[in-house]
C-alpha positions in Angstrom: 172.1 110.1 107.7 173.1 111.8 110.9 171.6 114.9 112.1 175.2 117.6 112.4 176.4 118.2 115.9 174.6 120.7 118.0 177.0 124.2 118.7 176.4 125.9 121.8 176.2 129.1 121.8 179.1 131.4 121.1 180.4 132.6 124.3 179.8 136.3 124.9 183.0 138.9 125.0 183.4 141.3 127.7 181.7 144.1 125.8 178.4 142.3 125.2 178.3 141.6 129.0 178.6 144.5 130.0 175.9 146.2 127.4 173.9 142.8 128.7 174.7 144.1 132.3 173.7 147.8 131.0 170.0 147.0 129.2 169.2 144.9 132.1 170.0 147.9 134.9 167.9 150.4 132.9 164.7 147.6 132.0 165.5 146.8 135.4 164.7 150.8 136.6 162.1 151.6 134.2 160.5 148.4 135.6 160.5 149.1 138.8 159.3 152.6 138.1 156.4 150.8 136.5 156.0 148.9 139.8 155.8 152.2 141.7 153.6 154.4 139.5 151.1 151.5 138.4 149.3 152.3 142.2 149.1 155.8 141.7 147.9 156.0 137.9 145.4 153.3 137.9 143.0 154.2 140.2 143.1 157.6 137.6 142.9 155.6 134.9 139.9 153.3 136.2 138.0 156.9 137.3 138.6 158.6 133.7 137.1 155.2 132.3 134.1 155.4 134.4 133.2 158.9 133.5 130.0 159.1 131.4 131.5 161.6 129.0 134.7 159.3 128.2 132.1 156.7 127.4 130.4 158.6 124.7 133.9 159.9 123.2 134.5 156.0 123.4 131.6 155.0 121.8 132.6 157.9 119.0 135.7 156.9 118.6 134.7 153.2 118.0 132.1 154.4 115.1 135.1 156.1 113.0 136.8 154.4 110.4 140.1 152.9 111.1 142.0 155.4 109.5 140.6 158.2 111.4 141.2 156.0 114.5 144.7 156.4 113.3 145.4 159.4 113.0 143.4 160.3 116.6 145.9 158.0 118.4 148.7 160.3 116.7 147.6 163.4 118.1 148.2 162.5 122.0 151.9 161.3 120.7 152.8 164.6 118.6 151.6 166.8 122.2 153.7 164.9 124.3 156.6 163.8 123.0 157.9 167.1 122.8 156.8 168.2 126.4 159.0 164.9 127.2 162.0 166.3 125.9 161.0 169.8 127.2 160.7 168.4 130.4 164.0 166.9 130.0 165.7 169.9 128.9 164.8 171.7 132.2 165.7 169.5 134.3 169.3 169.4 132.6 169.4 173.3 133.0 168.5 173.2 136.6 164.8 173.7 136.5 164.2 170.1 138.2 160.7 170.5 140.3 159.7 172.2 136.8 160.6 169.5 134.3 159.6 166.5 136.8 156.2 168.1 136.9 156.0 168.6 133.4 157.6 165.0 132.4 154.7 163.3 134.6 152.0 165.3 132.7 153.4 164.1 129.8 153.7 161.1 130.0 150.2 160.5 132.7 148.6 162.2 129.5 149.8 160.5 126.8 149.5 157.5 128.2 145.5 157.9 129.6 144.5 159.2 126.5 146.3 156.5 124.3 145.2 154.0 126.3 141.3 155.0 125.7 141.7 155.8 122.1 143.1 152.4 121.6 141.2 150.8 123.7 137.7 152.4 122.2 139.4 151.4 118.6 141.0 148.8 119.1 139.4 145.7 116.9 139.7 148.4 113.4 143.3 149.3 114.4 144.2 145.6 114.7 142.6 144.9 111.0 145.7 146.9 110.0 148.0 143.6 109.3 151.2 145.4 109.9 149.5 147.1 113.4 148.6 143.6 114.6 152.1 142.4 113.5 153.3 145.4 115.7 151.4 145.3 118.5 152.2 141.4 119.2 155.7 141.6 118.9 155.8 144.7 121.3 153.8 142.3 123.8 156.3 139.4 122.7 159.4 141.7 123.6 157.7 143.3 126.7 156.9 139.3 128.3 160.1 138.3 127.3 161.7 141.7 128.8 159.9 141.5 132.2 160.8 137.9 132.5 164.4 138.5 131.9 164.0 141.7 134.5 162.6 139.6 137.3 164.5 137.1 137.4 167.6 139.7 138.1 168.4 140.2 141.8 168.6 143.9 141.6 164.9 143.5 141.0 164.3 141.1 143.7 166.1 142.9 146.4 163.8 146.0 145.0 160.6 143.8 146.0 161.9 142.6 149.0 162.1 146.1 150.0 158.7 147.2 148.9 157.2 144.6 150.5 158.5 145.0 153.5 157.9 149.1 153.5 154.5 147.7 152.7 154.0 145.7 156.1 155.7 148.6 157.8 153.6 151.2 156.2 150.4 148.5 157.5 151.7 148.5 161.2 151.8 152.3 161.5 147.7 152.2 160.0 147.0 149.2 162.7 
Protein backbone atom coordinates (compact mmCIF):
# COMPACT_ATOMS: atom_id res chain seq x y z
CA UNK A 1 0.00 0.00 0.00
CA UNK A 2 1.14 3.49 -0.72
CA UNK A 3 1.30 6.10 1.80
CA UNK A 4 -1.34 9.25 0.05
CA UNK A 5 0.48 12.20 -1.43
CA UNK A 6 1.77 14.81 0.86
CA UNK A 7 -0.41 18.50 0.43
CA UNK A 8 1.37 21.54 1.06
CA UNK A 9 0.01 23.79 2.82
CA UNK A 10 -2.94 25.87 1.61
CA UNK A 11 -1.63 29.13 0.46
CA UNK A 12 -2.63 32.08 2.65
CA UNK A 13 -5.25 34.87 1.15
CA UNK A 14 -4.45 38.38 1.45
CA UNK A 15 -6.44 38.88 4.66
CA UNK A 16 -4.53 36.32 6.70
CA UNK A 17 -1.25 38.01 5.63
CA UNK A 18 -2.03 40.90 6.58
CA UNK A 19 -3.51 39.81 10.24
CA UNK A 20 -0.03 37.58 10.04
CA UNK A 21 1.71 40.99 9.22
CA UNK A 22 -0.47 42.65 12.13
CA UNK A 23 0.17 39.97 15.22
CA UNK A 24 3.72 39.92 14.29
CA UNK A 25 4.05 44.12 14.44
CA UNK A 26 2.36 44.13 17.86
CA UNK A 27 4.48 40.62 19.41
CA UNK A 28 7.05 42.40 17.63
CA UNK A 29 6.47 45.89 19.97
CA UNK A 30 5.49 44.21 23.11
CA UNK A 31 8.79 42.34 22.58
CA UNK A 32 10.83 44.79 22.21
CA UNK A 33 9.27 46.62 25.14
CA UNK A 34 10.22 43.50 26.99
CA UNK A 35 13.80 43.98 25.75
CA UNK A 36 13.81 47.61 27.07
CA UNK A 37 12.14 47.26 30.46
CA UNK A 38 13.81 43.82 31.48
CA UNK A 39 17.12 46.22 32.52
CA UNK A 40 15.23 48.45 34.52
CA UNK A 41 12.79 45.94 36.46
CA UNK A 42 15.20 43.20 37.28
CA UNK A 43 17.60 44.66 39.26
CA UNK A 44 13.99 45.61 41.37
CA UNK A 45 13.01 42.40 41.17
CA UNK A 46 16.40 40.69 42.28
CA UNK A 47 16.47 43.51 45.35
CA UNK A 48 12.71 42.75 46.49
CA UNK A 49 13.93 38.97 46.40
CA UNK A 50 16.80 39.55 48.53
CA UNK A 51 14.92 41.38 51.24
CA UNK A 52 14.70 39.35 54.53
CA UNK A 53 10.98 40.17 54.95
CA UNK A 54 10.00 38.77 51.27
CA UNK A 55 11.80 35.68 52.37
CA UNK A 56 9.67 34.95 55.37
CA UNK A 57 6.26 35.96 53.33
CA UNK A 58 7.95 33.36 50.89
CA UNK A 59 8.59 30.86 53.18
CA UNK A 60 4.65 31.49 54.41
CA UNK A 61 3.40 31.39 51.31
CA UNK A 62 5.13 27.99 50.48
CA UNK A 63 3.50 26.34 53.87
CA UNK A 64 -0.25 27.19 52.69
CA UNK A 65 -2.21 24.72 50.97
CA UNK A 66 -2.54 24.99 47.32
CA UNK A 67 -5.74 26.42 47.20
CA UNK A 68 -4.95 29.23 49.38
CA UNK A 69 -1.79 29.67 47.13
CA UNK A 70 -4.51 30.19 44.59
CA UNK A 71 -6.46 32.42 45.58
CA UNK A 72 -3.27 34.75 46.89
CA UNK A 73 -2.03 34.85 43.32
CA UNK A 74 -5.60 36.20 42.45
CA UNK A 75 -5.52 39.15 44.55
CA UNK A 76 -2.36 41.00 42.81
CA UNK A 77 -4.56 40.33 39.40
CA UNK A 78 -8.04 41.76 40.69
CA UNK A 79 -5.82 45.23 42.03
CA UNK A 80 -4.28 45.71 38.88
CA UNK A 81 -6.09 44.88 36.06
CA UNK A 82 -8.38 47.57 36.68
CA UNK A 83 -5.66 50.27 37.38
CA UNK A 84 -4.55 48.94 33.70
CA UNK A 85 -7.58 49.96 32.14
CA UNK A 86 -7.72 53.05 34.47
CA UNK A 87 -4.54 53.95 33.32
CA UNK A 88 -5.59 53.46 29.86
CA UNK A 89 -8.63 55.45 30.17
CA UNK A 90 -6.56 58.61 31.05
CA UNK A 91 -4.35 58.57 28.84
CA UNK A 92 -7.23 58.42 26.08
CA UNK A 93 -8.80 61.58 27.78
CA UNK A 94 -5.64 63.41 27.73
CA UNK A 95 -4.22 62.73 31.09
CA UNK A 96 -0.97 60.97 29.55
CA UNK A 97 2.06 61.63 32.26
CA UNK A 98 -0.97 60.42 34.65
CA UNK A 99 -2.03 57.18 33.11
CA UNK A 100 1.70 56.17 31.93
CA UNK A 101 2.62 56.55 35.58
CA UNK A 102 -0.18 54.65 36.81
CA UNK A 103 0.04 51.85 33.83
CA UNK A 104 3.77 51.12 34.98
CA UNK A 105 2.70 50.69 38.69
CA UNK A 106 0.32 48.41 37.50
CA UNK A 107 1.78 46.36 35.78
CA UNK A 108 5.75 46.67 37.78
CA UNK A 109 3.24 45.49 40.69
CA UNK A 110 1.41 42.89 39.44
CA UNK A 111 3.98 41.47 37.90
CA UNK A 112 6.71 41.57 41.17
CA UNK A 113 4.29 40.32 43.33
CA UNK A 114 2.99 37.51 40.99
CA UNK A 115 6.16 36.61 40.25
CA UNK A 116 7.03 35.90 44.16
CA UNK A 117 3.82 34.36 44.94
CA UNK A 118 4.31 31.88 42.21
CA UNK A 119 7.59 31.50 42.62
CA UNK A 120 7.24 30.84 46.68
CA UNK A 121 4.19 28.33 45.56
CA UNK A 122 5.07 27.11 42.78
CA UNK A 123 5.58 23.02 43.07
CA UNK A 124 1.50 22.93 44.88
CA UNK A 125 0.24 25.23 42.12
CA UNK A 126 1.75 22.90 39.49
CA UNK A 127 -0.01 19.70 41.29
CA UNK A 128 -3.10 21.37 39.82
CA UNK A 129 -3.24 19.17 36.44
CA UNK A 130 -5.03 21.79 34.49
CA UNK A 131 -2.39 24.70 35.97
CA UNK A 132 0.56 22.58 34.77
CA UNK A 133 -1.35 21.96 31.45
CA UNK A 134 -1.55 25.88 31.47
CA UNK A 135 1.45 26.98 32.43
CA UNK A 136 3.40 24.77 29.64
CA UNK A 137 1.49 25.69 26.92
CA UNK A 138 1.83 29.47 27.82
CA UNK A 139 5.73 28.73 27.83
CA UNK A 140 5.13 26.57 24.47
CA UNK A 141 3.33 29.68 22.83
CA UNK A 142 5.73 32.27 24.37
CA UNK A 143 9.07 30.12 22.78
CA UNK A 144 7.37 29.67 19.78
CA UNK A 145 6.20 33.50 19.76
CA UNK A 146 9.63 34.98 20.44
CA UNK A 147 11.12 32.73 17.80
CA UNK A 148 8.72 33.75 15.21
CA UNK A 149 9.42 37.64 16.62
CA UNK A 150 13.14 37.42 16.19
CA UNK A 151 13.49 36.13 13.24
CA UNK A 152 11.46 39.32 11.78
CA UNK A 153 13.66 42.25 10.53
CA UNK A 154 11.71 44.86 12.27
CA UNK A 155 13.13 43.21 15.33
CA UNK A 156 16.56 42.91 14.06
CA UNK A 157 17.00 46.40 12.85
CA UNK A 158 15.49 47.18 16.59
CA UNK A 159 18.76 45.35 18.02
CA UNK A 160 20.95 46.70 15.69
CA UNK A 161 20.08 49.92 16.99
CA UNK A 162 20.26 49.14 20.64
CA UNK A 163 23.37 47.77 20.31
CA UNK A 164 24.82 50.32 18.77
CA UNK A 165 23.17 53.19 21.28
CA UNK A 166 24.87 50.68 23.65
CA UNK A 167 28.49 51.19 22.35
CA UNK A 168 27.72 54.80 21.98
CA UNK A 169 26.25 55.17 25.37
CA UNK A 170 29.97 53.19 26.45
CA UNK A 171 32.12 55.80 24.58
CA UNK A 172 30.67 58.78 26.30
CA UNK A 173 31.36 56.64 30.01
CA UNK A 174 35.16 56.00 28.56
Amino acid sequence: MSSPPERSPPAKTLPTKILLAIARGVLTVLVLLDEIARPLYRPLADWLASLGIVARAEAAIARLPRLAILALLAIPFAVAEPLKIVGLIMIGRGQVVAGIVILAVAYLASFLIVERIYQAGRDKLLSYRWLAWLMAAIETVRVKALTWVKASAAYQSAIRIRDEARRWLRGLRA
